[in-house]
Every structure is written in C-alpha cells, then in structure tokens.
Backbone as ProteinMPNN parsed JSONL, in Angstrom:
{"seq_chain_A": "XXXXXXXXXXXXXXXXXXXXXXXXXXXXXXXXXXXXXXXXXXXXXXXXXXXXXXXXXXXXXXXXXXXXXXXXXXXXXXXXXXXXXXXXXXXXXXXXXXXXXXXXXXXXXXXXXXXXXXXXXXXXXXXXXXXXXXXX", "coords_chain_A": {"N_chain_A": [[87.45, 99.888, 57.651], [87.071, 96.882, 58.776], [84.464, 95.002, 60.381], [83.525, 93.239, 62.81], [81.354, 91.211, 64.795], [81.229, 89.69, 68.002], [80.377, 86.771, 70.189], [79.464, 85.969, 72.636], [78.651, 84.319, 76.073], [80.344, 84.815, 77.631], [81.656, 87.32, 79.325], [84.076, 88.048, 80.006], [85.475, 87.027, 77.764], [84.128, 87.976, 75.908], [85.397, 90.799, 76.107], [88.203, 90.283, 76.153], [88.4, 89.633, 73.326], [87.61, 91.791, 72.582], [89.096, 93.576, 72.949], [91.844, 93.18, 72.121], [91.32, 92.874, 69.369], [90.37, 95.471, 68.815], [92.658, 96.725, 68.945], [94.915, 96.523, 67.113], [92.6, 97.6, 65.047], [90.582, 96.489, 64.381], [86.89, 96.807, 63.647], [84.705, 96.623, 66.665], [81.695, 94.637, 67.568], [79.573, 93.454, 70.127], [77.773, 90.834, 71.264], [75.712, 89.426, 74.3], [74.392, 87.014, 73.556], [72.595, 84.591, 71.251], [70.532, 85.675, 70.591], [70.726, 88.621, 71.241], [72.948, 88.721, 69.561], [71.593, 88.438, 66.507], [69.603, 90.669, 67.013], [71.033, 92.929, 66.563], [72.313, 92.461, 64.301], [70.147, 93.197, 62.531], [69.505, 95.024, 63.26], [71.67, 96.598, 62.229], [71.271, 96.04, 59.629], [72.644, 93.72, 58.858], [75.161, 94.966, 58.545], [77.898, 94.171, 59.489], [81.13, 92.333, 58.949], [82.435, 90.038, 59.854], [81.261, 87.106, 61.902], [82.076, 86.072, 64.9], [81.469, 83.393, 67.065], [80.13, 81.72, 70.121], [79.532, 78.476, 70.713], [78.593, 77.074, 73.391], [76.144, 78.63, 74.574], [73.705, 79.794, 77.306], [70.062, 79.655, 77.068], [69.635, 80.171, 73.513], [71.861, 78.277, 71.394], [75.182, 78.086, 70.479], [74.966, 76.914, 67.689], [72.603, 76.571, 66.869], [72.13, 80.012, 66.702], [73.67, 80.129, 64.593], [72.945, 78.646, 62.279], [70.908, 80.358, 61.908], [72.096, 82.874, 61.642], [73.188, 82.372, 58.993], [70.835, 82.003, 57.66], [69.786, 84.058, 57.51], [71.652, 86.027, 56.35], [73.556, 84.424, 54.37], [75.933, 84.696, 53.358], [77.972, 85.671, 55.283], [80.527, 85.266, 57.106], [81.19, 83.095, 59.518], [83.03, 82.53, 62.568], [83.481, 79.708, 64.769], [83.43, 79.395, 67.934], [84.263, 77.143, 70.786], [85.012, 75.573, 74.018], [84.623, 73.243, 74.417], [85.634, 71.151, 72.046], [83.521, 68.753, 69.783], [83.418, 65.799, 68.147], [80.806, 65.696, 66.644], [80.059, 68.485, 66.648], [81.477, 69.815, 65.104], [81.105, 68.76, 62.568], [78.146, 69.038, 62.635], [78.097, 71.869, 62.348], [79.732, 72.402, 60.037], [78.087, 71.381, 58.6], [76.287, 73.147, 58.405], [77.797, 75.694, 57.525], [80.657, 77.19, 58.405], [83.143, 79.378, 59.105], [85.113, 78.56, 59.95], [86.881, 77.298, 63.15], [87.566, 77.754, 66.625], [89.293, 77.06, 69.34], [89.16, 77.217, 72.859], [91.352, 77.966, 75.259], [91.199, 80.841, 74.198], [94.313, 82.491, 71.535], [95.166, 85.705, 71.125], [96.406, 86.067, 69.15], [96.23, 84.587, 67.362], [93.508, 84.14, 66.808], [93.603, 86.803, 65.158], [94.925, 86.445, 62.719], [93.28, 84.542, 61.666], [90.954, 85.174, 61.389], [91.702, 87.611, 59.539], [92.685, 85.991, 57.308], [90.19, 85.161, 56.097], [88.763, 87.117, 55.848], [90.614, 87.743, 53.936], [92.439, 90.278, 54.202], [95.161, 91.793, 54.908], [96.891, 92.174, 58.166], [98.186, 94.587, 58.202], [96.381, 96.494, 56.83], [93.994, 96.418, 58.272], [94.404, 98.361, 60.161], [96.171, 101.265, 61.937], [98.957, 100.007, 63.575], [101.535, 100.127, 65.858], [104.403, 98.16, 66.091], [105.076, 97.714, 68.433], [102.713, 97.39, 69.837], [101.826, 95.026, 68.894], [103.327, 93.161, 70.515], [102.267, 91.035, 73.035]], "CA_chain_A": [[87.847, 99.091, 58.801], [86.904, 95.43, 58.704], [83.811, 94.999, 61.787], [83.631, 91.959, 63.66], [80.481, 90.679, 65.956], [81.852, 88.96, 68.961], [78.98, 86.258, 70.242], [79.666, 84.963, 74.105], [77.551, 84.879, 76.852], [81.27, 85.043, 79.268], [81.992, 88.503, 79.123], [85.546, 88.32, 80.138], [85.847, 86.564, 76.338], [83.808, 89.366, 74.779], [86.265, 92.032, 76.42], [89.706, 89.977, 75.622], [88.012, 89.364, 71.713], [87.54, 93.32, 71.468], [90.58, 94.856, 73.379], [92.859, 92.6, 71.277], [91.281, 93.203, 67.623], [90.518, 96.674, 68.366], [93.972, 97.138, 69.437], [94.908, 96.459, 65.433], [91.839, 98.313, 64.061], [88.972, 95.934, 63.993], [85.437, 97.463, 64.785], [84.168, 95.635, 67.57], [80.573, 95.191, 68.801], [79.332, 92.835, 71.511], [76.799, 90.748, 71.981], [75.669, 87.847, 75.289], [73.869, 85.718, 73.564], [72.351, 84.418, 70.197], [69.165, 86.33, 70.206], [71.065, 89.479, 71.036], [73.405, 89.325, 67.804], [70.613, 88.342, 65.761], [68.868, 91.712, 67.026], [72.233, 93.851, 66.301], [72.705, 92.649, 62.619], [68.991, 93.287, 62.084], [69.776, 96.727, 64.038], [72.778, 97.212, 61.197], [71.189, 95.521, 58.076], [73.768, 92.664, 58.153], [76.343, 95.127, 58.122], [78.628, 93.374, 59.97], [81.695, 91.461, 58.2], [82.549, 88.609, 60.454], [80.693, 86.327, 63.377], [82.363, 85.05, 65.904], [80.279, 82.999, 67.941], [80.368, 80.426, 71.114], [78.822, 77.165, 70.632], [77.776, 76.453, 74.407], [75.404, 79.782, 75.236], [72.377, 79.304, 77.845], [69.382, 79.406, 75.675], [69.833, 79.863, 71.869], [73.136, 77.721, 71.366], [75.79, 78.983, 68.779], [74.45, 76.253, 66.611], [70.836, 77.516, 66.59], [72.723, 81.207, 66.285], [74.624, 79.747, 63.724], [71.832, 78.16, 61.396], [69.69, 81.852, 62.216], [72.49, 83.724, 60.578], [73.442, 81.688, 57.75], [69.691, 81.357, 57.009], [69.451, 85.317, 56.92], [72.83, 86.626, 55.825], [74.287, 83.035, 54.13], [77.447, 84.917, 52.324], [78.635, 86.157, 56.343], [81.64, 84.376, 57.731], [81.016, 82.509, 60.885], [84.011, 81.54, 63.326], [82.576, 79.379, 65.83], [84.336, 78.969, 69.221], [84.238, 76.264, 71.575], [85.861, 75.391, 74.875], [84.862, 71.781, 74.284], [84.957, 70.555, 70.72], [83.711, 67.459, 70.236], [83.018, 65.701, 66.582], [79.084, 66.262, 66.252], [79.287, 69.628, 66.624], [81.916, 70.202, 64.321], [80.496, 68.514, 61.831], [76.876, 69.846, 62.303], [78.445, 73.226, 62.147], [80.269, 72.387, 59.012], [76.943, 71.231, 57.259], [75.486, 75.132, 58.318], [78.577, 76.731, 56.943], [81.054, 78.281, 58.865], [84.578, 79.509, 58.144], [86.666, 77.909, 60.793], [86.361, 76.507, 64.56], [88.849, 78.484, 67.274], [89.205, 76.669, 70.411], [89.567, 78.2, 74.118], [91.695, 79.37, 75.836], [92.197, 81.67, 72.605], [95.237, 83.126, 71.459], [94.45, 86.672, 69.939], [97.098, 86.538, 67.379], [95.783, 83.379, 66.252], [92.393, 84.922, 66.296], [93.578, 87.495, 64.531], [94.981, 85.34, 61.718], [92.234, 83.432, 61.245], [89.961, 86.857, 61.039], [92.595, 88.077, 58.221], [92.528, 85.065, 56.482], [88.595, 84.814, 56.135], [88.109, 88.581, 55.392], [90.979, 88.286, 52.832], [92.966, 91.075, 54.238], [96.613, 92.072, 55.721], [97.209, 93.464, 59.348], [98.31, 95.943, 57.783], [95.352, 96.618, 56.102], [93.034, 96.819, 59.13], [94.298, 99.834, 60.845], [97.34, 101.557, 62.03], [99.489, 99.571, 64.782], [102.289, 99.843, 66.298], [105.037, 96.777, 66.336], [105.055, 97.367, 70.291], [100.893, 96.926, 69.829], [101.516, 93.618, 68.018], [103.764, 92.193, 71.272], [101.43, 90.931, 74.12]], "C_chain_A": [[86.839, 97.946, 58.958], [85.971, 95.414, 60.364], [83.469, 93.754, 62.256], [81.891, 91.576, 65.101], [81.006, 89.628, 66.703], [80.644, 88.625, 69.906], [79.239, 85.259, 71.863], [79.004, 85.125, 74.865], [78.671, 85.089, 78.1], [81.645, 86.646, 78.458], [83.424, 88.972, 78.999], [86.146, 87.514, 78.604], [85.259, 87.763, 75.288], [84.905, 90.429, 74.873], [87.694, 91.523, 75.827], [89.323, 90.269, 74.294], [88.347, 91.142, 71.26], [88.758, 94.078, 71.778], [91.433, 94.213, 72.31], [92.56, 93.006, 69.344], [90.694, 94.777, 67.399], [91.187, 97.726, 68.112], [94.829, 97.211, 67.664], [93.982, 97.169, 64.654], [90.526, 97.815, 63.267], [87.874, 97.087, 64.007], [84.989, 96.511, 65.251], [82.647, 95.254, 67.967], [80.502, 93.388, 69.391], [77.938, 92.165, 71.321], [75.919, 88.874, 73.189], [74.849, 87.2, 74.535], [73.141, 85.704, 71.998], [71.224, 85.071, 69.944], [69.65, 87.78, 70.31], [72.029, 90.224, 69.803], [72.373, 89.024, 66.872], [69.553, 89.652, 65.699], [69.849, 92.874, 66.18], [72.714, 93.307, 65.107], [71.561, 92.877, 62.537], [68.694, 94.644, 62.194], [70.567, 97.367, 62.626], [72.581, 96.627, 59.891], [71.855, 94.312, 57.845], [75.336, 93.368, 58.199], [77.613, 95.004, 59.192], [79.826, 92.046, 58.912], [82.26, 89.805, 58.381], [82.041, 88.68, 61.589], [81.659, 86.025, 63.863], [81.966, 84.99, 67.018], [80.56, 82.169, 68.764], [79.378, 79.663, 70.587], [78.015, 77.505, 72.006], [77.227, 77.694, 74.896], [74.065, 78.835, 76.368], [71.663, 80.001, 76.874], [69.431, 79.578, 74.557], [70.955, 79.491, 71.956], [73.34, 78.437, 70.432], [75.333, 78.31, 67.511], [72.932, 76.748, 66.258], [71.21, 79.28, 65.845], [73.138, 80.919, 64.823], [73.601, 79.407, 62.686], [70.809, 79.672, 60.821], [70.643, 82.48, 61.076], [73.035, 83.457, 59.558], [71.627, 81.627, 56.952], [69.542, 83.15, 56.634], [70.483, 86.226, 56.589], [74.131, 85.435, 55.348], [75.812, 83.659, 53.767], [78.244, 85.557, 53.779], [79.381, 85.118, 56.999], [81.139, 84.208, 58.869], [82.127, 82.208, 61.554], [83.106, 80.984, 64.81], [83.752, 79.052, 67.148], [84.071, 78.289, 70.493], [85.148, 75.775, 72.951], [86.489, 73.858, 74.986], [84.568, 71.018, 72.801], [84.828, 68.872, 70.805], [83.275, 67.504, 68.166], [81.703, 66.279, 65.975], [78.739, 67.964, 65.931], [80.21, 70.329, 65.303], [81.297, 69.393, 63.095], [78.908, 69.133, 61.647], [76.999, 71.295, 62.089], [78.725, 73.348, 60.635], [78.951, 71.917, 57.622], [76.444, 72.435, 56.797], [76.497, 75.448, 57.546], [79.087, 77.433, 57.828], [82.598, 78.189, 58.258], [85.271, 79.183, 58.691], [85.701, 77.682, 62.359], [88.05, 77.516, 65.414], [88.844, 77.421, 68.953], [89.607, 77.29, 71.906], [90.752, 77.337, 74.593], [91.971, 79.679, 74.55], [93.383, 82.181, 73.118], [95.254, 84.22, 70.375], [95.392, 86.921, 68.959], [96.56, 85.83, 66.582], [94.119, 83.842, 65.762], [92.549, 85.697, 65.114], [93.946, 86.995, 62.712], [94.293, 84.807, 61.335], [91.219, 84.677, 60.536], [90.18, 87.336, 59.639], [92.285, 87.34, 56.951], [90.858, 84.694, 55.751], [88.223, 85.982, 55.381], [89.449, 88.927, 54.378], [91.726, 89.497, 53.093], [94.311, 90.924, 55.027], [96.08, 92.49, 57.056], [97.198, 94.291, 59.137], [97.657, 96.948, 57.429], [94.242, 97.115, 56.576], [93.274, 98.044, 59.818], [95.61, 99.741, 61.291], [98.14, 101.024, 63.728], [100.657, 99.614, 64.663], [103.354, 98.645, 66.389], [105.538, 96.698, 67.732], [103.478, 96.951, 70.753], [100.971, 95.757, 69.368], [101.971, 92.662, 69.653], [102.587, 92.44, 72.564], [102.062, 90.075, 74.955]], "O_chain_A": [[85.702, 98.26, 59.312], [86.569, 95.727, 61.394], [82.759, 93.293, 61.363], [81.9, 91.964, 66.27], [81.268, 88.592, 66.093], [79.947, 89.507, 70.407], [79.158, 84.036, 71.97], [78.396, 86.188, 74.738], [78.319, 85.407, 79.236], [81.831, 86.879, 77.264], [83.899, 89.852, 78.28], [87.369, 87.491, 78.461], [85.755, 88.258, 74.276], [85.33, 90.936, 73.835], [88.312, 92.278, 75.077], [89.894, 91.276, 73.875], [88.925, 91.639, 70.294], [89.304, 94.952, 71.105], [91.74, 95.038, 71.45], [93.351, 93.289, 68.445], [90.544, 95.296, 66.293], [90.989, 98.826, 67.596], [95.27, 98.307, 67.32], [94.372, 97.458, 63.523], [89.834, 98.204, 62.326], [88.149, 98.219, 64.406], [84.778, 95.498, 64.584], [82.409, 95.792, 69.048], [81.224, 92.44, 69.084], [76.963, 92.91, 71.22], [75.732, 87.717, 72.811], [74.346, 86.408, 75.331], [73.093, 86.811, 71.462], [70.894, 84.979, 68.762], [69.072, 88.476, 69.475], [72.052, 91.35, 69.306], [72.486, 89.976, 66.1], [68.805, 89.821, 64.737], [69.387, 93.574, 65.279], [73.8, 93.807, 64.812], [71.916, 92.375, 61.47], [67.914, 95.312, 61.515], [70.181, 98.387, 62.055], [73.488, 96.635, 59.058], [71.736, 93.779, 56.742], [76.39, 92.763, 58.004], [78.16, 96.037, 59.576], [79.35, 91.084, 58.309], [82.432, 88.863, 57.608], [82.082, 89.659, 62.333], [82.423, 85.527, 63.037], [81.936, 85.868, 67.881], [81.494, 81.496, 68.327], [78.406, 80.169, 70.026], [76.945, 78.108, 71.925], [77.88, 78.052, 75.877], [73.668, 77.676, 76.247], [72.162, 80.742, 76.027], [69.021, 78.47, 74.212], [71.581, 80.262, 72.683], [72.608, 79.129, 69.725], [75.284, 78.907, 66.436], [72.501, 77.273, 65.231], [70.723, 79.693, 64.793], [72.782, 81.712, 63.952], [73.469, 80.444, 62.036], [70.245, 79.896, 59.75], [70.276, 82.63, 59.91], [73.515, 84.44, 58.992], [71.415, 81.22, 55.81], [69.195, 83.466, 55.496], [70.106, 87.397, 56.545], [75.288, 85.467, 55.768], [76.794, 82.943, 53.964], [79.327, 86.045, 53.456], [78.802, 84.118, 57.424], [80.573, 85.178, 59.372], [82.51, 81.173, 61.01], [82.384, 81.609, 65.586], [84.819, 78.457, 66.995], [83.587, 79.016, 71.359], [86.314, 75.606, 72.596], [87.573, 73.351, 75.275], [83.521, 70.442, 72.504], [85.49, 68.037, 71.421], [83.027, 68.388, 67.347], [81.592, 67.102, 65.066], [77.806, 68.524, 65.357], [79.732, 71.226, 64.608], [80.719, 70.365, 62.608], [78.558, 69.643, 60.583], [76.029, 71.921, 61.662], [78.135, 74.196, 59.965], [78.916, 72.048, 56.398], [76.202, 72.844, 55.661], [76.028, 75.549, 56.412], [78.398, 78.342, 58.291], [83.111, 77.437, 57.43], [86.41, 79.326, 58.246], [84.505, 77.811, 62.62], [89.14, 77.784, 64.909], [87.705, 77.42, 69.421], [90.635, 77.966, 71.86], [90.963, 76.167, 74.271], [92.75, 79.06, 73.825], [93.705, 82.368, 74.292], [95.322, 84.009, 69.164], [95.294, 87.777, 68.08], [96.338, 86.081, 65.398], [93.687, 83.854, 64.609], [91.86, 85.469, 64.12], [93.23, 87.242, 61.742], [94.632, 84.33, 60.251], [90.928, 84.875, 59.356], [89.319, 87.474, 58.77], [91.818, 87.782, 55.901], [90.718, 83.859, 54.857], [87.479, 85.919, 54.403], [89.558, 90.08, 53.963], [91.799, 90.098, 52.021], [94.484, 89.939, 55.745], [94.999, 93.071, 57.152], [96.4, 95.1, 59.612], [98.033, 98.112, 57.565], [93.507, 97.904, 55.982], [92.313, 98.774, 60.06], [96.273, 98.706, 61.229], [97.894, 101.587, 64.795], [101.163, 99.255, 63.599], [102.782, 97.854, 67.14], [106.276, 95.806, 68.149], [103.161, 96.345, 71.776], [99.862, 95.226, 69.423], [101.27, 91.721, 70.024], [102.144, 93.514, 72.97], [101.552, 89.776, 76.035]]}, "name": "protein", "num_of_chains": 1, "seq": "XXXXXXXXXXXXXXXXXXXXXXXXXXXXXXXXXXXXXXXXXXXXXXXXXXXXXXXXXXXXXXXXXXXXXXXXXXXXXXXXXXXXXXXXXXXXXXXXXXXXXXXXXXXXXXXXXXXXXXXXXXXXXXXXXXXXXXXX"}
C-alpha cells in the first residue's frame, strides 16, 4: 500500500487529503509544517513514497521544505500545493524538482489521479474500494 506524507499547516486540508486517499487505500501520515515532515521521514528512513506539500506554511515555506527533501531523498516525488500560484514559484519549484503543482480548493479525485500517475499505479492497485467509495 502506496504511503503518502501530507504537508499543511491548515489542518482541515490535512484531514480532507487523508480521509479521501485513505478511503481508496493510501497510507496516510500528517504533518503541520516543514520541519515536522522533515522529522517524520528521518523518523521512517525516507520511507515514505510521495510528498505532498503546501507552498505558503508560517516558518519553513514548502519551497525551503521542498529543496530539504529533494536534497536528502532526491528520487521522492513532491506534489506541491498552492492556493495562490503565481509564476516564480512555479518555476523555482520546477528548478528543485517536483512532480506536479495541485491548486486549492482541491478535488480529491484529481488528487488522486495525479498521486496514481506519479507512483505509476492503478486505483485498483492501491487498496480495496468500493464503486459507492469512489462517488463523493
């Protein structure tokens, strides 16, 4: 089962991120802010398969986050998520390396799609759901 780090400092985005992809068969963990996932892959070795991170945190930004874990786990997918994209950041993101940009308000299918697509796997693939678990 495909595990996911979910990187916000709004909580009510950490909780939608995990009810929705755990609801399919992600593994979920959690954490407010860029110094706290940086402790919790260091906690799990790295073993973690995809980031997804906010850009605008109070202190360590997702871009600082973002640079941290590309500099100590470079081959780990990044999705970065933004409420406000603007050019600079997508581009300074895209120099670090990440695997896509999601914009708010999400939409967790599209999340989920994007997730799939990155980690190379089916729905199907991640864990056992329901086609009344797919409609939201």
């Amino acid at each position: 089962m495909p595990s996911i780090l979910v990187v916000d400092d709004a909580n009510f985005i950490r909780t939608m991120l995990r009810r929705g992809l755990e609801k399919v068969g992600f593994q979920v963990e959690e954490a407010a802010s860029g110094w706290e996932a940086e402790e919790l892959l260091e906690l799990k070795n790295g073993a973690i398969d995809l980031v997804i991170c906010d850009i605008s945190m109070p202190g360590q930004d997702g871009i600082a986050t973002l640079r941290n874990l590309k500099r100590d786990y470079p081959e780990m997918p990044v999705i970065m998520l933004t409420a406000y994209p603007n050019k600079d950041n997508v581009i300074q993101c895209a120099k670090i390396g990440i695997a896509g940009f999601l914009v708010k308000p999400l939409d967790i299918k599209k999340v989920r799609a994007k997730i799939c697509e990155f980690l190379k796997v089916e729905l199907s693939e991640v864990g056992s759901s329901s086609s009344a678990e797919e409609e939201e």
